[in-house]
C-alpha positions as CSV (number, residue, x, y, z in Angstrom):
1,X,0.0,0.0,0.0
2,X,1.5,3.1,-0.9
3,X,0.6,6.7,0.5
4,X,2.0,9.9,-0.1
5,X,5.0,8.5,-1.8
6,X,5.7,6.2,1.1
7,X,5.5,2.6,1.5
8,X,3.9,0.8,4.4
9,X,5.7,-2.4,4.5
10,X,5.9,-4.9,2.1
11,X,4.8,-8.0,-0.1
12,X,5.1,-10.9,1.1
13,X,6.3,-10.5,4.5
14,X,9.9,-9.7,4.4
15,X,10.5,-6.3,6.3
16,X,13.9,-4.6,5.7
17,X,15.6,-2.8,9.0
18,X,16.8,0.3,7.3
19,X,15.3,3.7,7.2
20,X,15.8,5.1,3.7
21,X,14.7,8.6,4.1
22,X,12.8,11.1,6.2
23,X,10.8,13.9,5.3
24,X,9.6,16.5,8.2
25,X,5.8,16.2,9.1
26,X,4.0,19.6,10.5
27,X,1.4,18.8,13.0
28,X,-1.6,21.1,13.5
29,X,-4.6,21.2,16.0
30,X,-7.6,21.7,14.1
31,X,-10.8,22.8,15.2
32,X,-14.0,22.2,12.5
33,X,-17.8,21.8,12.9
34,X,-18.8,18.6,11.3
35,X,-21.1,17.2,9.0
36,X,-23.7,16.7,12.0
37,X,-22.6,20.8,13.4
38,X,-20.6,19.5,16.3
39,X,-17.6,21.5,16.9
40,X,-14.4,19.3,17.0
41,X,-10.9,19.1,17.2
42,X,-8.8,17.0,16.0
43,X,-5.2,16.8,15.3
44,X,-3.9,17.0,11.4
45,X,-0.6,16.6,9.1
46,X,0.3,15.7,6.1
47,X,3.4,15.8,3.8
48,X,3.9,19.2,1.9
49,X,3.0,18.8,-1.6
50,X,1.0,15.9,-1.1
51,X,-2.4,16.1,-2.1
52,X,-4.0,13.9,1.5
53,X,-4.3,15.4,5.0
54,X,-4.5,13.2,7.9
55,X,-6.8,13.2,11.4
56,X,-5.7,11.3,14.5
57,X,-9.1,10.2,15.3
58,X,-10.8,9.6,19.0
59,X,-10.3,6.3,19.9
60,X,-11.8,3.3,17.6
61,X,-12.0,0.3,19.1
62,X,-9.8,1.0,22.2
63,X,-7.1,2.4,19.2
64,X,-5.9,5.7,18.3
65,X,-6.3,5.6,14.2
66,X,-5.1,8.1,11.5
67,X,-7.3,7.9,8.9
68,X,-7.1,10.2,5.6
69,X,-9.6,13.4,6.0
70,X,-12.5,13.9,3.3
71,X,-11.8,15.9,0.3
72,X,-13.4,19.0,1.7
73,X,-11.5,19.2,5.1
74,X,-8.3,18.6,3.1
75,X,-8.8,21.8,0.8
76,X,-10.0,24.1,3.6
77,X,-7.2,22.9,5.5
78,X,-4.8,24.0,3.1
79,X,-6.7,26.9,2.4
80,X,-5.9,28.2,6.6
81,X,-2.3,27.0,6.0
82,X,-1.7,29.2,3.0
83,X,-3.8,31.9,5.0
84,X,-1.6,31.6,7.8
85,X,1.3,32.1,5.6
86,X,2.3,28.7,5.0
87,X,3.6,27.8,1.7
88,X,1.9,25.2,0.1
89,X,4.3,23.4,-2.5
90,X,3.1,22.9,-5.7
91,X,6.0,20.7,-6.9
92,X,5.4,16.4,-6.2
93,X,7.3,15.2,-3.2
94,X,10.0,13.2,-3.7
95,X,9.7,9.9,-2.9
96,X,11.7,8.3,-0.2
């Protein structure tokens, strides 16, 4: 499975113990009103120039999940980065 130009683990089993790159992650708490008009928070990243932004969820089933956020959260997220004075990257990221 492949995300954001990284790998998570794989086929068939055999896991190599090297790291082959790193690419810095920005965290940001988020508040939002959802699709019901609860206010919520939740915390959100994502790699610049990639085109998914990612929630830590509450707890599902007893386990903290990050989950990719739904195509409108994702653009008015980066539209409050690039507010804030963020760049957003146009250019691909480079895969590591």
């Amino acid at each position: 499975m492949s995300s954001a130009g990284f790998k998570f683990g794989e086929e068939g089993g055999k896991t190599p113990r090297t790291v082959q790159g790193v690419v810095e992650v920005k965290t940001f708490l988020v508040g939002f009103t959802d699709a019901d008009g609860r206010s919520q928070a939740r915390m959100a990243f994502r790699v610049p120039g990639s085109k998914t932004t990612y929630l830590l969820q509450e707890r599902l089933g007893g386990q903290n999940v990050v989950l990719p956020a739904n195509p409108w959260f994702h653009k008015a997220f980066v539209d409050k980065l690039q507010a804030a004075g963020h760049e957003e990257s146009s250019e691909p990221v480079e895969s590591v």
